[in-house]
Each structure stands twice: as C-alpha cells, then as structure tokens.
Wavefront OBJ file of the C-alpha trace (Angstrom):
o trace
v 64.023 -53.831 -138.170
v 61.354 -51.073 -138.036
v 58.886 -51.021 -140.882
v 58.120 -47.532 -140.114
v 61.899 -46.464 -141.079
v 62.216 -44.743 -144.408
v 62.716 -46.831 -147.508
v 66.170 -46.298 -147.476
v 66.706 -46.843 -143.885
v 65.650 -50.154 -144.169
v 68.009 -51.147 -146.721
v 70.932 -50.113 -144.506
v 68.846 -51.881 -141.472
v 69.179 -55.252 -143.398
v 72.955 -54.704 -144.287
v 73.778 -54.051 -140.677
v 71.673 -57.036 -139.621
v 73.573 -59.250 -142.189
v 77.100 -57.920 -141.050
v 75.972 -58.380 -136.889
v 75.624 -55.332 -136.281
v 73.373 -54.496 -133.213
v 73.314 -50.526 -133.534
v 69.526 -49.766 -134.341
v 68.673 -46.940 -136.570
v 67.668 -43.848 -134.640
v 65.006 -41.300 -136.258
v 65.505 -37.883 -135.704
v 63.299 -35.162 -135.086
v 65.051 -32.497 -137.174
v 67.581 -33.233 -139.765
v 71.129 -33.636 -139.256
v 72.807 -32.507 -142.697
v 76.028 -31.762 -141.176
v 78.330 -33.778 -138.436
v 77.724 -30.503 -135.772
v 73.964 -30.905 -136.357
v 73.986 -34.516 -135.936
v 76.268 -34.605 -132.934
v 74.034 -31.600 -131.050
v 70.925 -34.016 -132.135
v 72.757 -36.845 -129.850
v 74.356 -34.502 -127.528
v 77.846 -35.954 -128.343
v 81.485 -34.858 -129.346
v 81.818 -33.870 -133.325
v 84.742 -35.752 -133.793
v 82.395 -39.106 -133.257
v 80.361 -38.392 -135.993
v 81.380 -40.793 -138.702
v 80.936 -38.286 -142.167
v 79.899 -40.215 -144.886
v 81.958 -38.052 -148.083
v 81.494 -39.157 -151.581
v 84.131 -38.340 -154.120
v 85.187 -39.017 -157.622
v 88.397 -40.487 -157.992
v 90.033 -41.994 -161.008
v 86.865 -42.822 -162.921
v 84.686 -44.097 -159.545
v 83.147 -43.167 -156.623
v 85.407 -42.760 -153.522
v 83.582 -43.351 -149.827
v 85.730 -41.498 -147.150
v 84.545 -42.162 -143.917
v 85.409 -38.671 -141.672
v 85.465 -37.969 -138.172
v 83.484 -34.563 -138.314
v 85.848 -32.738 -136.171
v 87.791 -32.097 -139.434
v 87.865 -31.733 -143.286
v 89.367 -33.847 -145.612
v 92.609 -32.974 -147.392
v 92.061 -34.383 -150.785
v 95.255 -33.548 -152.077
v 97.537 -35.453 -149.467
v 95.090 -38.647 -149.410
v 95.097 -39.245 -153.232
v 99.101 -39.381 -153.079
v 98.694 -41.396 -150.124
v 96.035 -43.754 -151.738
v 98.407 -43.527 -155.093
v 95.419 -41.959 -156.962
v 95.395 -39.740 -160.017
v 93.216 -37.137 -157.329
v 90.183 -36.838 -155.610
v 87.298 -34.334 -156.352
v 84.171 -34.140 -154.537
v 81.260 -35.846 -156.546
v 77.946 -33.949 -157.653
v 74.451 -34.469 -156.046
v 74.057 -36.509 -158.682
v 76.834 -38.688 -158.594
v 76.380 -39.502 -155.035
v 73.081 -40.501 -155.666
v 73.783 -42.664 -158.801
v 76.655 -44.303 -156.260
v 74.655 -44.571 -153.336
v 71.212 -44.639 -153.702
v 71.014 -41.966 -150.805
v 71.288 -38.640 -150.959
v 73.837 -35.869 -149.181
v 73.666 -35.481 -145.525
v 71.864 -38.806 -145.482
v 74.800 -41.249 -146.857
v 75.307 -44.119 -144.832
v 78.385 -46.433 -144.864
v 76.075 -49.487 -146.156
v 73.187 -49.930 -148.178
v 74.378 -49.116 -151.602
v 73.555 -50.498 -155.099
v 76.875 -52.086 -155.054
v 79.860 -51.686 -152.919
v 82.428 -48.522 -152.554
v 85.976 -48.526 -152.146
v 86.115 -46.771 -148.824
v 88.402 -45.017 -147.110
v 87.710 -44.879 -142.742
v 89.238 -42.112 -140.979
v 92.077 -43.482 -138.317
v 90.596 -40.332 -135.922
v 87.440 -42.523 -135.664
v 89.307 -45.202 -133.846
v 89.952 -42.297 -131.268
v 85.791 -42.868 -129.900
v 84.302 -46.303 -127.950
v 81.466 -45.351 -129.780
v 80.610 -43.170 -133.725
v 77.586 -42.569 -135.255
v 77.222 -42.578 -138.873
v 74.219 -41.451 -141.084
v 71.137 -44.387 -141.828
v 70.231 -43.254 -145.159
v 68.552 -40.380 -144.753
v 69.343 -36.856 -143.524
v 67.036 -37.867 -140.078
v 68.615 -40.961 -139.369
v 71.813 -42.191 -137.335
v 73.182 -45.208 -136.144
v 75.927 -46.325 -133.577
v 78.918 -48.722 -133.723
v 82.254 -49.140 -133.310
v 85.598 -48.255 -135.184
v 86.178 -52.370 -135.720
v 82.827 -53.104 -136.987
v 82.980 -49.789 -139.387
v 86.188 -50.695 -140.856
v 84.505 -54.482 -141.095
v 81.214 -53.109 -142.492
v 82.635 -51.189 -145.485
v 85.714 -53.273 -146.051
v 87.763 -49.887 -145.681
v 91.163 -48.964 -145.608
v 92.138 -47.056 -142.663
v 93.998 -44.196 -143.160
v 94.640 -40.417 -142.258
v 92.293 -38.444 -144.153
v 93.359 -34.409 -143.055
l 1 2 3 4 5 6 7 8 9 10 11 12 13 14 15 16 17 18 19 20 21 22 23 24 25 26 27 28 29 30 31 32 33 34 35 36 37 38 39 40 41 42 43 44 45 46 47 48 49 50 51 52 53 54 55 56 57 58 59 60 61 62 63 64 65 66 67 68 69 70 71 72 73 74 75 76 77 78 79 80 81 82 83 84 85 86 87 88 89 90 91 92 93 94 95 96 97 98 99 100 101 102 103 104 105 106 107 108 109 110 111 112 113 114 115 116 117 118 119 120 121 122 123 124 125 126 127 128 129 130 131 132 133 134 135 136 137 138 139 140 141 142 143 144 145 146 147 148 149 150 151 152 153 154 155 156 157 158
C-alpha cells in the first residue's frame, strides 16, 4: 500500500488487502466525479464503471453498486428489495455513512458496513473499476470479488 495515497485511500487499500484483493489503487490526474469521466480517465467502456450510489432507505443508508451505463430506478428496486422506498441521501448523509465523499465513494472502507446492493450489469465486464475514496482515485476487480467485498445482493438495479 502506497503511503503517498490520500488518507482515505488508504483505508480502502487495507480493506482490499484484508479481503485479497490485488487491484491497486490508481491516482488520477484530474478528477473523475462521474462514471463517463472516470471511464474516459481509463479509456474504457461506461458500463464498467462500478457507481458507488448512496441512498436512504427505511431509516439507513443504502449502497447500490451501478454499472454507469445507466441510472438507477429507485422505484422498481425498493419493491424488489421489499423496502418502504429509496431516496437519494444528502452530501451529508453520505459522508456520515461513508466517511468519503460524492464522486469519491468506494465500495469498502467505511466506518461500518452498508447493506449493498451490486448491479447484475456489472457481471456483464472481465474487469470494473470502482472509486478508491476519493474523487481521483480508482481501482480494478472483478464482479465475484465485488459482490464478495461488500457482501451485496445482486440484483437489477434500472
């Protein structure tokens, strides 16, 4: 692990290293706030760009893991999930929940762990990059050790 990663980076360094990960954290020059940014940045499809979304779902924070070649239909994954709905949390509450901040939200390296939600669309790439912490770093792995790394539920999420 790279001391010379942001604070935050290195706390989702350590998770991936305890969970066997191998994908290192990648700095990038510019940000990448949104999934088209970050997938120009690595010269890669959209849709492998694993979206880190943080809602507010009966009373807690809801992780969904997205490909970024789509949106998430909140509606039709709440009655999927059997939820009361789904609402998109406030700067603030992803914060609180994460300890990271938006367009920077990695699937790891939280306070204490999210019920997560992984895109099945994900499973459609050998390879997805999801966010390290901060808006200017990225990581790679797989579909299998995403699903593993959060403990997610796989499930269509548009």
């Amino acid at each position: 692990m790279s001391v010379s990663l942001p604070a935050r980076s290195r706390l989702v360094a350590a998770a991936l290293e305890r969970a066997g990960i191998a994908g290192e954290i990648v700095v990038l020059p510019d940000a990448a706030h949104t999934a088209a940014l970050a997938a120009e940045a690595l010269g890669i499809e959209v849709g492998a760009i694993a979206n880190s979304l943080v809602f507010w779902s009966d009373d807690e924070p809801l992780l969904v893991m997205t490909s970024g070649a789509h949106r998430v239909d909140t509606a039709a994954l709440a009655a999927r999930l059997g939820r009361g709905g789904i609402r998109r949390a406030s700067p603030e509450q992803v914060l609180a929940a994460t300890g990271q901040p938006i367009g920077g939200v990695a699937p790891t390296g939280h306070p204490a762990p999210l019920t997560t939600v992984v895109d099945e669309d994900l499973a459609a790439f050998p390879q997805i990059w999801a966010a390290g912490g901060t808006p200017h770093t990225v990581f790679p792995l797989t579909f299998d050790e995403l699903v593993r790394l959060t403990d997610g539920t796989v499930a269509t999420v548009a």
